[in-house]
N, CA, C, O and CB atoms as a CASP TS submission, in Angstrom:
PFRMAT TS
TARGET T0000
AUTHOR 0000-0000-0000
METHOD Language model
MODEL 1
PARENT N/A
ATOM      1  N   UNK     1       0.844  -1.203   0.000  1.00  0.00           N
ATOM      2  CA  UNK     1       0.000   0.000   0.000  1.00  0.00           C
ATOM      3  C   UNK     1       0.876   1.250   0.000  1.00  0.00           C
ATOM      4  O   UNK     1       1.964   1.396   0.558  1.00  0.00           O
ATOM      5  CB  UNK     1      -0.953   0.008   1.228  1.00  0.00           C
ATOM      6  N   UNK     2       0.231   2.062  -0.688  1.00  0.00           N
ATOM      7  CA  UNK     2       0.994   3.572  -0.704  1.00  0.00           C
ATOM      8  C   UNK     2       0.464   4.394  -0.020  1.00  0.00           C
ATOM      9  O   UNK     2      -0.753   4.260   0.108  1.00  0.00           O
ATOM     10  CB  UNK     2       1.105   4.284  -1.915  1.00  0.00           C
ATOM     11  N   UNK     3       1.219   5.709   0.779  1.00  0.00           N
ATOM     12  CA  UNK     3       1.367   6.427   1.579  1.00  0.00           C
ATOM     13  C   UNK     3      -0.468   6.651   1.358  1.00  0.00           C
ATOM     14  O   UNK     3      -1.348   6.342   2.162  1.00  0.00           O
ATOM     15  CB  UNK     3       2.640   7.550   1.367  1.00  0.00           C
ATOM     16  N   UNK     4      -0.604   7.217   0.139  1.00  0.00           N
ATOM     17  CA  UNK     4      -2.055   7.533  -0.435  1.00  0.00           C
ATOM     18  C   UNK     4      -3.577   6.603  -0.145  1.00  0.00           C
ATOM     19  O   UNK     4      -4.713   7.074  -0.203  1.00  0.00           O
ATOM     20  CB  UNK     4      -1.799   7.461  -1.984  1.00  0.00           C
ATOM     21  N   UNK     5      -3.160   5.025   0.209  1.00  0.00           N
ATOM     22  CA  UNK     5      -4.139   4.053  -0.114  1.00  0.00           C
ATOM     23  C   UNK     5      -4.344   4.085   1.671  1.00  0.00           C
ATOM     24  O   UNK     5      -5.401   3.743   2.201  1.00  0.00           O
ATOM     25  CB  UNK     5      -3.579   2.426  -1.127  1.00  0.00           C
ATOM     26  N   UNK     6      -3.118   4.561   2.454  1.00  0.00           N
ATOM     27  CA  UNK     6      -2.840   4.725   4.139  1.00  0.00           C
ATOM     28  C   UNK     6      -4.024   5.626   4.173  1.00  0.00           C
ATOM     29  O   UNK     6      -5.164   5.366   4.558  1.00  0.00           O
ATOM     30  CB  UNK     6      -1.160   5.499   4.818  1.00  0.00           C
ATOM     31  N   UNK     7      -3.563   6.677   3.722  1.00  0.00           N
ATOM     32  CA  UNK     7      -4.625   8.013   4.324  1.00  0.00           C
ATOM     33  C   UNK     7      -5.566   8.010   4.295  1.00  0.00           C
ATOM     34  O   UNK     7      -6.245   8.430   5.232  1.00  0.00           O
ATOM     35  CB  UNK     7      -4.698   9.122   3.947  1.00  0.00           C
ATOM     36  N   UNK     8      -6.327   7.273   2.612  1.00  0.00           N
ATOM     37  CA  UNK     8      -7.577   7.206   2.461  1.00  0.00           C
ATOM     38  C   UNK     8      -8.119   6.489   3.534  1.00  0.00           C
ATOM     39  O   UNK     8      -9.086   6.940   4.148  1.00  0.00           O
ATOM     40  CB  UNK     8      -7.888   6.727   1.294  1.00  0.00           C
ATOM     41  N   UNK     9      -7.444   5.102   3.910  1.00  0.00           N
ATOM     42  CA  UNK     9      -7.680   3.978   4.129  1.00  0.00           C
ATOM     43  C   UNK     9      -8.018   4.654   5.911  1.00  0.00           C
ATOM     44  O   UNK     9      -8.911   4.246   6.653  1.00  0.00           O
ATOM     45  CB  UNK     9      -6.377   2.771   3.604  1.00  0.00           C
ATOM     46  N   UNK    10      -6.984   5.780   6.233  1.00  0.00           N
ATOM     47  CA  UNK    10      -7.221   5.877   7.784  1.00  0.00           C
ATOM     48  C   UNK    10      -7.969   7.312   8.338  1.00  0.00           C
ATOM     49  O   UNK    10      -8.386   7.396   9.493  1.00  0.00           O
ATOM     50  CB  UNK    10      -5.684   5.756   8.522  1.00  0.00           C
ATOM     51  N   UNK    11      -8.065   8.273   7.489  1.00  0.00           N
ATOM     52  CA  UNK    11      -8.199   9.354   7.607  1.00  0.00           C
ATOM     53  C   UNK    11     -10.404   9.100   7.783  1.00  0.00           C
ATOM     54  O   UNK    11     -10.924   9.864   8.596  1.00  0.00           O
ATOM     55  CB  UNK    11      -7.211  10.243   6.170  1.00  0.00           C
ATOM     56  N   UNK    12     -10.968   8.518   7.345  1.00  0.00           N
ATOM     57  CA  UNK    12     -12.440   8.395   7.631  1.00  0.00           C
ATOM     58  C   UNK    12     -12.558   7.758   8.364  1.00  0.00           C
ATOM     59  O   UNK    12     -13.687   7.833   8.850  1.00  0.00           O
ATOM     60  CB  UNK    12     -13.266   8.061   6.859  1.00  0.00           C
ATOM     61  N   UNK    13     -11.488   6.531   9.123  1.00  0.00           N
ATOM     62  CA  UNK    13     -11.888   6.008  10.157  1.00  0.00           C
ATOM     63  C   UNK    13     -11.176   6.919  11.209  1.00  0.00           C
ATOM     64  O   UNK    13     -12.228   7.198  11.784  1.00  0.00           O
ATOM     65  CB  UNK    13     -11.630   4.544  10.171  1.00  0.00           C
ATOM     66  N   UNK    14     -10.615   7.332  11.637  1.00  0.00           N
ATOM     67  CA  UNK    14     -10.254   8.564  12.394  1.00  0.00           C
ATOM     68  C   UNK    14     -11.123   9.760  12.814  1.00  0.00           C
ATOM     69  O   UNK    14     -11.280  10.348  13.883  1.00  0.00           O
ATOM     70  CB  UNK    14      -9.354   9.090  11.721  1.00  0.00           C
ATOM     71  N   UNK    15     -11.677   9.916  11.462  1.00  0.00           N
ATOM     72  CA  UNK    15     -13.273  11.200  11.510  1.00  0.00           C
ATOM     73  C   UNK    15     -13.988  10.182  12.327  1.00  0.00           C
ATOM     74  O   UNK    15     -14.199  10.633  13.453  1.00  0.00           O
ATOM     75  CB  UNK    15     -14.433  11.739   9.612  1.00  0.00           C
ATOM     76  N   UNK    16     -14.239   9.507  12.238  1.00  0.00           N
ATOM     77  CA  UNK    16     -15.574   8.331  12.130  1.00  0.00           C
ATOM     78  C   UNK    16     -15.501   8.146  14.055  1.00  0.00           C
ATOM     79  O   UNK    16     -16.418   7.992  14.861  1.00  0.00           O
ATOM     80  CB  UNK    16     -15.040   6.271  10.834  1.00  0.00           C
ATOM     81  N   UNK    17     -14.290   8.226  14.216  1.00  0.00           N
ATOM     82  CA  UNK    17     -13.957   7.825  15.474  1.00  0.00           C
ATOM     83  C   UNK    17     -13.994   9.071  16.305  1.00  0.00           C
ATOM     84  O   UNK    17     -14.473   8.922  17.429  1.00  0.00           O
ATOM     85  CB  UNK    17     -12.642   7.112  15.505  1.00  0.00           C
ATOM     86  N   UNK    18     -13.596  10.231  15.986  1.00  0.00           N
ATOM     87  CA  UNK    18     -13.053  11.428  16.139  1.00  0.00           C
ATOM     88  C   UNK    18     -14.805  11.982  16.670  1.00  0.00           C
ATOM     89  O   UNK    18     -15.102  12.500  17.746  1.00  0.00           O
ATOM     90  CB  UNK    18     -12.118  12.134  14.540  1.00  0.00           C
ATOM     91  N   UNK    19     -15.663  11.677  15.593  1.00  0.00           N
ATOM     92  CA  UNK    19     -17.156  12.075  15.691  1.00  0.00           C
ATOM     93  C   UNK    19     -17.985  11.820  16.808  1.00  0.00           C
ATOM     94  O   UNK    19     -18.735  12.526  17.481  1.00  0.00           O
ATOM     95  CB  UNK    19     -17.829  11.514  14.729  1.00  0.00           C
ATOM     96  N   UNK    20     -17.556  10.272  16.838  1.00  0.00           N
ATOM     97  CA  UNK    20     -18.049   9.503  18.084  1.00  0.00           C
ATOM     98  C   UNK    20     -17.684   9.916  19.318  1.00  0.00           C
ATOM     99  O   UNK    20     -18.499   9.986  20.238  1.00  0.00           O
ATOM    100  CB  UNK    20     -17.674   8.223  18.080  1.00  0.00           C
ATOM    101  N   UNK    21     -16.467  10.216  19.442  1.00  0.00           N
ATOM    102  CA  UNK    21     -15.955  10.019  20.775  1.00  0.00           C
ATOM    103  C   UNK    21     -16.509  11.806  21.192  1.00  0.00           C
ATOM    104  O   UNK    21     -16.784  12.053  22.367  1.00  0.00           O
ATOM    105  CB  UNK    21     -13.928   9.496  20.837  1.00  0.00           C
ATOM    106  N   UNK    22     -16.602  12.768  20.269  1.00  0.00           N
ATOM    107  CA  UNK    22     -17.409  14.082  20.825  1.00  0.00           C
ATOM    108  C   UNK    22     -18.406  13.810  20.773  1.00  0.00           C
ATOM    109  O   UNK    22     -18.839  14.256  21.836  1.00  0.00           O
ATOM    110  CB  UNK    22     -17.377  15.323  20.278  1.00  0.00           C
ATOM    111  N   UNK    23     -19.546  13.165  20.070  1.00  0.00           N
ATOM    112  CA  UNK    23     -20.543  13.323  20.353  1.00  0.00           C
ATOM    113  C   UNK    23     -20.523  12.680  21.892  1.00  0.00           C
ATOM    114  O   UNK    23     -21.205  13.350  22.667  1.00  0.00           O
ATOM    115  CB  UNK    23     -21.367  12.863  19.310  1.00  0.00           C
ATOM    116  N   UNK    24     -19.990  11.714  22.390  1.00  0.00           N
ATOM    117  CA  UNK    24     -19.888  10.357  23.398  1.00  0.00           C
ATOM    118  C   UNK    24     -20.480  12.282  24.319  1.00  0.00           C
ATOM    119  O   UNK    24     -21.557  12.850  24.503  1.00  0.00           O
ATOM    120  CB  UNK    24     -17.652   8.948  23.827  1.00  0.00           C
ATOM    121  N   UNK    25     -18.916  12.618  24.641  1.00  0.00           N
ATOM    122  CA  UNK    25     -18.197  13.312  25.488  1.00  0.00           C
ATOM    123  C   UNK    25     -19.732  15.015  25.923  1.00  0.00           C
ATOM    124  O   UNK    25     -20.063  15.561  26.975  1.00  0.00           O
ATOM    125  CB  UNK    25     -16.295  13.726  24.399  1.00  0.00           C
ATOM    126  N   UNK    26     -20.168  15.202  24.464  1.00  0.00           N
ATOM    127  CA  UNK    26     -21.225  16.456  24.166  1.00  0.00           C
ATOM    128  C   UNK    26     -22.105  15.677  24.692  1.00  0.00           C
ATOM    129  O   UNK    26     -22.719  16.567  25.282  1.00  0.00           O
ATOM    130  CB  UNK    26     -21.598  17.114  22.590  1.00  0.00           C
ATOM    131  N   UNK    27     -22.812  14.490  25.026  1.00  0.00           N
ATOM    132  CA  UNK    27     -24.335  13.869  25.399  1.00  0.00           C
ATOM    133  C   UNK    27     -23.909  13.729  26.834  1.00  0.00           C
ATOM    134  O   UNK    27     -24.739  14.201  27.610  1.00  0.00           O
ATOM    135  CB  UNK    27     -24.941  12.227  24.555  1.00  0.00           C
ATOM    136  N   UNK    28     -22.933  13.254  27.351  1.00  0.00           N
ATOM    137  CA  UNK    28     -22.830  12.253  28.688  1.00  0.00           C
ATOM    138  C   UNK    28     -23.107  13.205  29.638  1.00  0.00           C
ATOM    139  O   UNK    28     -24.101  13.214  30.364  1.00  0.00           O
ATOM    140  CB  UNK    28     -21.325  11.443  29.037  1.00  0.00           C
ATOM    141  N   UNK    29     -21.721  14.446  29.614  1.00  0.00           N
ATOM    142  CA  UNK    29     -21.564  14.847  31.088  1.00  0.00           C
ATOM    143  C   UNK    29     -21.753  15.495  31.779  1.00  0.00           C
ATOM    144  O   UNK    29     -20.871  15.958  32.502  1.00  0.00           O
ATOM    145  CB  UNK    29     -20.977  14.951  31.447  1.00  0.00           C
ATOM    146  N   UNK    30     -23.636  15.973  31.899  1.00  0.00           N
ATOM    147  CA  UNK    30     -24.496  16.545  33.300  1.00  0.00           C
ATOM    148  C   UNK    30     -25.202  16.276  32.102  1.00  0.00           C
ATOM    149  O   UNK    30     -25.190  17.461  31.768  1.00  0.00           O
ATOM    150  CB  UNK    30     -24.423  18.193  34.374  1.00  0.00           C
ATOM    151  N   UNK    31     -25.854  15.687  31.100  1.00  0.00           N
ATOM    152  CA  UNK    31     -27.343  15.818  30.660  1.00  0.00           C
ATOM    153  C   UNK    31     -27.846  14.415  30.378  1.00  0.00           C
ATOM    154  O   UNK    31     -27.570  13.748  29.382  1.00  0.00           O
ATOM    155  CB  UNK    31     -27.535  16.767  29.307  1.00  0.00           C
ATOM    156  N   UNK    32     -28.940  13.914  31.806  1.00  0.00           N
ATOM    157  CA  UNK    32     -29.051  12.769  31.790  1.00  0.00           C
ATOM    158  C   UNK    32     -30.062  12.419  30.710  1.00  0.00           C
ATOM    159  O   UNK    32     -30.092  11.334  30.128  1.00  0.00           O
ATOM    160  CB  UNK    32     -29.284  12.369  33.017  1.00  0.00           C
ATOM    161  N   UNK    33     -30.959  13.527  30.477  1.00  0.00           N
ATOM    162  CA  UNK    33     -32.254  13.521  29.617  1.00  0.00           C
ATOM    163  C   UNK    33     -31.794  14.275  29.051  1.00  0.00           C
ATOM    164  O   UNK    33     -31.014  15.093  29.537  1.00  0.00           O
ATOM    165  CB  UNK    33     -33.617  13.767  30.002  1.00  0.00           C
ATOM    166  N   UNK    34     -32.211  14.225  27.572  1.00  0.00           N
ATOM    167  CA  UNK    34     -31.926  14.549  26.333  1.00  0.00           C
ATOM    168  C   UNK    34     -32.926  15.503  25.735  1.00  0.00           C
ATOM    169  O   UNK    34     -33.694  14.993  24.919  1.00  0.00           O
ATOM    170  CB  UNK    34     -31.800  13.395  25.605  1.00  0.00           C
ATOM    171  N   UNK    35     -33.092  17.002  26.023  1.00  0.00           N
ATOM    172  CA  UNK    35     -33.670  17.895  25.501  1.00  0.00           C
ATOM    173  C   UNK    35     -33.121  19.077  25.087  1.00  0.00           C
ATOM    174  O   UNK    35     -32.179  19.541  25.731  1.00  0.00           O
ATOM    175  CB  UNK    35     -34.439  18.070  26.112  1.00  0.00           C
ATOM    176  N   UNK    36     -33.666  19.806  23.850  1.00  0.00           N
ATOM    177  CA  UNK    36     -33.340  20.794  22.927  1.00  0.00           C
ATOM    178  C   UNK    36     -32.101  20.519  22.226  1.00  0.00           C
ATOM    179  O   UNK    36     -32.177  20.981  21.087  1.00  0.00           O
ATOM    180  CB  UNK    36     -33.271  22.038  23.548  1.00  0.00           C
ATOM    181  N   UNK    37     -30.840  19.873  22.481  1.00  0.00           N
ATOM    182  CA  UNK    37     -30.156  19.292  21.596  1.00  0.00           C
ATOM    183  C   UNK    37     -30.106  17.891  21.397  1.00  0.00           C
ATOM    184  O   UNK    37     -30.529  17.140  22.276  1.00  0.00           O
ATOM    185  CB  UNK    37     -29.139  19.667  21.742  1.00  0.00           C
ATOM    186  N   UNK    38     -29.654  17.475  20.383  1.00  0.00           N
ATOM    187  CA  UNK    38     -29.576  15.771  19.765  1.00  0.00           C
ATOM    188  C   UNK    38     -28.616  15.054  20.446  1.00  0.00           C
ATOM    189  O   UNK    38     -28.415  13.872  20.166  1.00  0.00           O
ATOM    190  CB  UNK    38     -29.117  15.568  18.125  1.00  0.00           C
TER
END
């Protein structure tokens, strides 16, 4: 694999992960119920 087939290959799972782990972090910590934001 080339440097190129790396990035593609890691750079959306990184977002993908990157997304998750703020949203995780934005829902959890003081809002047990889930109102006016998603």
């Amino acid at each position: 694999m080339t440097l190129v087939h790396i990035l593609n290959f890691s750079i959306p799972i990184a977002c993908i992960l990157l997304i998750g782990a703020g949203l995780d972090k934005m829902c959890k910590p003081d809002v047990p119920k889930q109102e006016g934001k998603d």
